[in-house]
C-alpha positions as CSV (number, residue, x, y, z in Angstrom):
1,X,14.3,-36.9,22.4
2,X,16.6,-34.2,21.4
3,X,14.9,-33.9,17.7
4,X,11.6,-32.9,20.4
5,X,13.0,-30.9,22.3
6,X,14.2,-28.9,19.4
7,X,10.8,-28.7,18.0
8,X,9.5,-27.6,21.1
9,X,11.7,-25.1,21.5
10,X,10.8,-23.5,17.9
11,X,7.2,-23.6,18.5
12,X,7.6,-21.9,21.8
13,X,9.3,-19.2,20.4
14,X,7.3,-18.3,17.5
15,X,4.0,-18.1,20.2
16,X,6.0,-16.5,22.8
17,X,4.8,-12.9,23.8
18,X,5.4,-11.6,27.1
19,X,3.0,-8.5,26.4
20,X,0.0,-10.4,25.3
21,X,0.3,-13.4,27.6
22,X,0.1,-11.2,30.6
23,X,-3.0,-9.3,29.2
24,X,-4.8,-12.5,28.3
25,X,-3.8,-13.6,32.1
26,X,-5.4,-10.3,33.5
27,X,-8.5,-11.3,31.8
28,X,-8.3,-14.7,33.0
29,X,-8.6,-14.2,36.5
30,X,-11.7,-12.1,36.3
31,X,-13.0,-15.1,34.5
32,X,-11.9,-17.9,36.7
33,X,-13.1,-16.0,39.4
34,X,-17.1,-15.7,38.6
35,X,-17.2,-18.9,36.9
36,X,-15.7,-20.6,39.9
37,X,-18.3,-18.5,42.4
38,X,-21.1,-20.0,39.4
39,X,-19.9,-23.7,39.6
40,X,-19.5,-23.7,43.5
41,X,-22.3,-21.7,44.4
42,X,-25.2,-24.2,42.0
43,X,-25.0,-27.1,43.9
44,X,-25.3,-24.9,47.4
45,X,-28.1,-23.2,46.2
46,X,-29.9,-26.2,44.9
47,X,-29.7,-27.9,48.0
48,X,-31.0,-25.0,49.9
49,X,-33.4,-25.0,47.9
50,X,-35.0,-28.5,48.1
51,X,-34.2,-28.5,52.3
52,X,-37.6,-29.1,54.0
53,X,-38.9,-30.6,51.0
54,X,-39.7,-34.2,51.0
55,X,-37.1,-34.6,48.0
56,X,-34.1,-33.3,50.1
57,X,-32.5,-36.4,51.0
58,X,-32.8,-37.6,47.3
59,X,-31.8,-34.6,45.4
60,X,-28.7,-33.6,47.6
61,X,-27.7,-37.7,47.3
62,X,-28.2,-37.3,43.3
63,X,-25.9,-33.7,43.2
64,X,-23.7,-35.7,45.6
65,X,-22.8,-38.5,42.8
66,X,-22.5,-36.1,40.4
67,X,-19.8,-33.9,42.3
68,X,-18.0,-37.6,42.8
69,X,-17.7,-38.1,39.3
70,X,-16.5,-34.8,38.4
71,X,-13.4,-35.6,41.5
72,X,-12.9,-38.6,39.7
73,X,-12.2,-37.5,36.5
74,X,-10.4,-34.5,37.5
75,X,-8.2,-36.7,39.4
76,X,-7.7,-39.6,36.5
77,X,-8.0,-37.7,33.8
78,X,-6.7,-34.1,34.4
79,X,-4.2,-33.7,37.3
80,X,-2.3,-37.0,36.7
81,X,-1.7,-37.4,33.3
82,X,-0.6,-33.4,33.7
83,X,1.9,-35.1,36.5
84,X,3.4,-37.7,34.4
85,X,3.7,-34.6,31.6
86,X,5.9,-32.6,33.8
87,X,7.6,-35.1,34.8
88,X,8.6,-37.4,31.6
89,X,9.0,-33.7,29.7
90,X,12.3,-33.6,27.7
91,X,14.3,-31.2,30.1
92,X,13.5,-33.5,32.9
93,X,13.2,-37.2,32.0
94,X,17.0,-37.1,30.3
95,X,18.4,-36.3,34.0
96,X,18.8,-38.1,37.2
97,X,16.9,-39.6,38.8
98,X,13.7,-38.6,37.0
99,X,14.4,-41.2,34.0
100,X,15.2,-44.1,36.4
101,X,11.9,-44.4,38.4
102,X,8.4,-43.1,37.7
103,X,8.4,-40.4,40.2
104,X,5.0,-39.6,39.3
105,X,3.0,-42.8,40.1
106,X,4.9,-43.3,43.7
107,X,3.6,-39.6,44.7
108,X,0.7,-40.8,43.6
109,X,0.5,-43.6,45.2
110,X,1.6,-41.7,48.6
111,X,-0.8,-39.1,48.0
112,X,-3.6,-41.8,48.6
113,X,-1.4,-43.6,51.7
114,X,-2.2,-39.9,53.2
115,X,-5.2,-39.4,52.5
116,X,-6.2,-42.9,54.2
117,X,-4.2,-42.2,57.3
118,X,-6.0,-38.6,57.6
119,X,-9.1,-40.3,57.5
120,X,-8.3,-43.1,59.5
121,X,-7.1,-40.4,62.2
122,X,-9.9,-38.1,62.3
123,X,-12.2,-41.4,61.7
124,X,-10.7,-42.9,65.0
125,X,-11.2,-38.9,66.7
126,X,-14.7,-39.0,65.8
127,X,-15.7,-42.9,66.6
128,X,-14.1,-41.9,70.5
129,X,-15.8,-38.6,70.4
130,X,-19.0,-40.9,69.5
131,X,-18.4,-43.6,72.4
132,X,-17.9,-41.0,74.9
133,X,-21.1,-39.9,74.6
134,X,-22.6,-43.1,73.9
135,X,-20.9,-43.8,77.7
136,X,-22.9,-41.4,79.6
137,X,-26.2,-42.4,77.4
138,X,-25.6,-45.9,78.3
139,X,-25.3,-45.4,81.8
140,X,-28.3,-42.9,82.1
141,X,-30.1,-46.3,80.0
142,X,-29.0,-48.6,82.6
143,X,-30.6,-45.9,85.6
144,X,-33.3,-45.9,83.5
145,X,-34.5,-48.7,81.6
146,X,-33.4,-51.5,84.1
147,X,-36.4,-54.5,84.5
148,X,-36.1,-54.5,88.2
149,X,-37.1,-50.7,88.6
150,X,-39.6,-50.8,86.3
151,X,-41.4,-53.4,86.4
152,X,-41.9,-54.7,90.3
153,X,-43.3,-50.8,91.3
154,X,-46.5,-50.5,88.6
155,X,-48.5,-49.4,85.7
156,X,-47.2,-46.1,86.1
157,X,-43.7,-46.7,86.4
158,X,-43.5,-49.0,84.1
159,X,-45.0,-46.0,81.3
160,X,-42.2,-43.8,82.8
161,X,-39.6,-46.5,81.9
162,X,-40.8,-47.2,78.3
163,X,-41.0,-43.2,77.7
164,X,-37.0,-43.3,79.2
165,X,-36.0,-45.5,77.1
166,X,-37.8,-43.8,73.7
167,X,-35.9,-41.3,74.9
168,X,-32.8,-43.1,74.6
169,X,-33.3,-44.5,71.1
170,X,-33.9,-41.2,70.0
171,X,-30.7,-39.8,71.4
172,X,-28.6,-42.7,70.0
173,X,-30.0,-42.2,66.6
174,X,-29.3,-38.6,67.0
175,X,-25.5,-39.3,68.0
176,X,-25.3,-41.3,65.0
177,X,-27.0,-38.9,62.8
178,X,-24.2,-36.3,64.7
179,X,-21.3,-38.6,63.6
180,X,-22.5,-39.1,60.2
181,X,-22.4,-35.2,59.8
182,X,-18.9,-34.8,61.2
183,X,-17.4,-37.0,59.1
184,X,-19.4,-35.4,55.7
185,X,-17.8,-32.0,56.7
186,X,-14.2,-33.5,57.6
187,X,-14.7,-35.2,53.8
188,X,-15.7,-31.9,52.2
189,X,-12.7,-30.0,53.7
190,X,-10.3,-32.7,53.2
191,X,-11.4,-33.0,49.4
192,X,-11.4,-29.1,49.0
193,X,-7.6,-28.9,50.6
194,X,-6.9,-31.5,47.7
195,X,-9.0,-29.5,45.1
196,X,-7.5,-26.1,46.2
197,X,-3.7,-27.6,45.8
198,X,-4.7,-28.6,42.2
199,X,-5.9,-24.9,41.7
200,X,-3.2,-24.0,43.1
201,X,-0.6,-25.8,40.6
202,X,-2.7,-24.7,37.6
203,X,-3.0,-21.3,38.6
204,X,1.0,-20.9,38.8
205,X,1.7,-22.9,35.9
206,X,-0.5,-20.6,33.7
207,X,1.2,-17.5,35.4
208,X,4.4,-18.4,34.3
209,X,3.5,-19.3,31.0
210,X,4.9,-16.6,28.4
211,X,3.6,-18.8,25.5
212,X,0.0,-16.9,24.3
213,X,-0.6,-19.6,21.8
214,X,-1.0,-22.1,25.0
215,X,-2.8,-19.6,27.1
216,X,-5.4,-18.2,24.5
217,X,-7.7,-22.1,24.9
218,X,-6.8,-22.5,28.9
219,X,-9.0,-19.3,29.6
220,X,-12.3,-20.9,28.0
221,X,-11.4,-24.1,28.9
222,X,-10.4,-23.4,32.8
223,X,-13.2,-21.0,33.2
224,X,-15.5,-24.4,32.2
225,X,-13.1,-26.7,34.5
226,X,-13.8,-24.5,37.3
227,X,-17.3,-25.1,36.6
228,X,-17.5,-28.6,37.1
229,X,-14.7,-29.0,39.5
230,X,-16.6,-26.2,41.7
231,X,-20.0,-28.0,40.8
232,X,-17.8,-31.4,43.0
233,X,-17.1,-29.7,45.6
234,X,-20.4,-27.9,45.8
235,X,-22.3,-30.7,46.4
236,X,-20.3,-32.5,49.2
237,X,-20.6,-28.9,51.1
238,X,-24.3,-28.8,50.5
239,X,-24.6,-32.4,52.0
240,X,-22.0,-31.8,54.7
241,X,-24.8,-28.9,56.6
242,X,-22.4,-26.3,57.2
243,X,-22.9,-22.9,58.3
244,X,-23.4,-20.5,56.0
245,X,-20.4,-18.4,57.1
246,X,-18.6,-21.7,56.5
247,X,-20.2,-22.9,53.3
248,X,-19.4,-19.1,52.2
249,X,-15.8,-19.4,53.1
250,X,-14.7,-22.3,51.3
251,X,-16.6,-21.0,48.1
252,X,-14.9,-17.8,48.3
253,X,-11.5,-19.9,49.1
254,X,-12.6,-22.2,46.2
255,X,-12.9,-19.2,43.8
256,X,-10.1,-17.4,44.8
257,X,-7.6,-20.2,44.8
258,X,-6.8,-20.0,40.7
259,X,-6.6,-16.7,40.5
260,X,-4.7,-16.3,43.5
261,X,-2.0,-19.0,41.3
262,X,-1.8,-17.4,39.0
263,X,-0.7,-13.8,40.2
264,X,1.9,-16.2,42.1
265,X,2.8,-18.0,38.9
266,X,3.2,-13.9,37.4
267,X,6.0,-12.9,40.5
268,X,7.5,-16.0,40.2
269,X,8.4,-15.5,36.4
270,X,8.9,-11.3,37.0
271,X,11.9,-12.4,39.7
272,X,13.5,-15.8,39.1
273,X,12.5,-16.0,35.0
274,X,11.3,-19.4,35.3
275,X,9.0,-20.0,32.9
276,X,6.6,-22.8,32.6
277,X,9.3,-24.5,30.5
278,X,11.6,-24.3,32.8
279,X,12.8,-27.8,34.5
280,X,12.6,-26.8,37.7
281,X,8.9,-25.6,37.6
282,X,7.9,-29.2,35.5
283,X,9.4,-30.9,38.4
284,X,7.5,-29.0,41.0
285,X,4.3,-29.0,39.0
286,X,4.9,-33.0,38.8
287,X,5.5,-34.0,42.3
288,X,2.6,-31.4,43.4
289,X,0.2,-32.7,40.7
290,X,0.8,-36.4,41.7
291,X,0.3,-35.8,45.3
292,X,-3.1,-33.9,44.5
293,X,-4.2,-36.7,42.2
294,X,-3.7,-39.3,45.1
295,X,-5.4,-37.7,47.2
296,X,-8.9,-37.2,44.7
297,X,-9.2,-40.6,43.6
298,X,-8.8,-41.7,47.0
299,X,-11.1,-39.1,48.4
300,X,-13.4,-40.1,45.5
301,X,-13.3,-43.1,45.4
302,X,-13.3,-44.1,48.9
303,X,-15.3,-41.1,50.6
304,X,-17.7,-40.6,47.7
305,X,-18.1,-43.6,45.3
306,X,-18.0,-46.3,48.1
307,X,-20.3,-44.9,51.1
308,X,-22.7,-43.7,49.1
309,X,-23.4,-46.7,47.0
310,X,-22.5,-49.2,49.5
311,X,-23.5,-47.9,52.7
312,X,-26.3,-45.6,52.6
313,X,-29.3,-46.5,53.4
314,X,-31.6,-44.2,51.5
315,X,-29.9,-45.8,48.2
316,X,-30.5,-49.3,49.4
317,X,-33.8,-49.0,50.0
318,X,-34.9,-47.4,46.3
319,X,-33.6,-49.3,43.4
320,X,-34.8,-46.0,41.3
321,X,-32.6,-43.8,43.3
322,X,-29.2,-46.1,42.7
323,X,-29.6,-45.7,39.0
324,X,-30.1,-42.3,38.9
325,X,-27.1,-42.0,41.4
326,X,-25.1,-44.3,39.0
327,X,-26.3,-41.6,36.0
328,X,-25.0,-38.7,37.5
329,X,-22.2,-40.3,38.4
330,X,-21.5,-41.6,34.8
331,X,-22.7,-37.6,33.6
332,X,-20.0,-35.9,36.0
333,X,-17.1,-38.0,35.2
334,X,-18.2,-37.6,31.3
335,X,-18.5,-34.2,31.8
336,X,-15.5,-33.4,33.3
337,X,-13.6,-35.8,31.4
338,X,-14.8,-34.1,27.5
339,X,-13.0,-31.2,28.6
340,X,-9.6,-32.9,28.5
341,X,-9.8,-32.5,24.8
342,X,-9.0,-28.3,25.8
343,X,-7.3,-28.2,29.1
């Protein structure tokens, strides 16, 4: 471990260059920035788009599975192995405790104990917030749909109670439509908090980074993983029917996030002199990344992957549509996952 450390240590000082890492930085947040407001904005648009179209439903389901693959893979195939990285790096994993337990996997795994009990929370908030008003429909049913009233007056009133209680289908079916959107939109900001922490951690990691020889790919290769990752999150907002002030808030927050890191990462290095290499940092980066990665897979498994092949409706009812939702899901996580060969 020593032997590596040594070697590490060599090659990192024959690439650093303070100068030209901070120049190649500068450029890079310019072009995080507009290819993040590209991947982000794509699936928004799209969706837009096919609204009103008999296609809707179907294409904003498709873009959906898509976006769940990319989380997926971002999550299992970026953000934790980056995690274990950090933390089994030579200047770490030879001190205590960080070579007696693998810190990384338990983060992990609390990451996605979190997650559930945000969303059993808000799920709870939202089933009460659904019965409340299913309450005062039910007792407005019970005025209005009762056999006695109805039926012993006449013709008449007995067209007056079968309109009530259409009227009273219809507004259940709306309240669970309702529900159905409130828990899309608590999903989509949930999974951007988690997205925007893992922007967050490679945005600062690349700030600090004085090494040019390790920065030079991560600009090509980030601008394309902000792509994809933004194309994710893009299509649970589109399905989610935001505002657009909203939907144009968390893509500007989506966009800005990265860049925003890795100025942070830039003051962080100009006052303390911690570099990317420095212990510290890998140990930060580590328990971050692993908390982030906990909560993506959950978030895509359980949020995405799950309801949408097992409980929706529209899928159930087209055998077509499930394979084509299987496809994209198979193209995002492929997608995102290629890129691992760079960044």
């Amino acid at each position: 471990m020593a032997a590596a450390c040594l070697i590490g240590a060599t090659r990192s000082t024959t690439c650093r260059d303070t100068q030209a890492a901070t120049h190649l930085k500068l450029i890079s947040i310019l072009i995080i920035f507009f290819t993040s407001i590209i991947g982000i904005s794509f699936p928004v648009l799209l969706a837009r788009y096919f609204q009103g179209k008999p296609v809707y439903d179907r294409a904003t389901l498709i873009i959906k599975c898509f976006a769940a693959g990319v989380i997926l893979s971002t999550s299992l195939v970026h953000v934790l192995p980056d995690a274990f990285g950090a933390l089994s790096d030579c200047h770490v994993a030879s001190k205590h405790p960080w070579k007696d337990f693998p810190f990384a996997g338990l983060i992990t795994l609390i990451g996605v104990l979190l997650a559930l009990l945000v969303d059993l929370t808000a799920s709870a908030h939202v089933e009460q917030h659904g019965q409340g008003h299913g309450d005062g429909d039910g007792d407005g049913d019970g005025d209005g749909d009762g056999d006695g009233e109805y039926t012993v007056v006449g013709t008449q009133e007995e067209m007056v109670g079968k309109k009530v209680s259409d009227v009273s289908v219809k507004v259940e079916i709306m309240g669970e439509v309702d529900l159905v959107k409130v828990k899309q939109r608590l999903v989509s900001q949930v999974l951007e908090i988690g997205i925007i922490f893992h922007s967050v951690i490679i945005g600062v990691t690349m700030g600090m980074s004085q090494n040019k020889c390790t920065i030079r790919p991560l600009v090509a290769a980030l601008a394309f993983h902000q792509i994809f990752e933004g194309m994710g999150l893009g299509g649970c907002i589109a399905q989610a029917g935001f505002s657009f002030g909203t939907v144009a808030y968390m893509c500007f927050m989506f966009a800005v996030t990265t860049p925003m890191g890795i100025v942070l990462g830039m003051i962080i290095f100009s006052i303390t002199g911690y570099d990317d290499s420095n212990p510290n940092a890998l140990i930060m980066e580590g328990l971050l990344g692993s908390l982030s990665s906990g909560v993506l897979v959950y978030m895509g498994l359980v949020d995405l992957i799950a309801v949408d092949f097992f409980h929706n409706k529209l899928m159930s009812s087209a055998p077509w549509l499930k394979k084509a939702s299987f496809i994209a899901l198979a193209l995002g996580s492929t997608s995102m996952s290629i890129l691992a060969l760079w960044a």
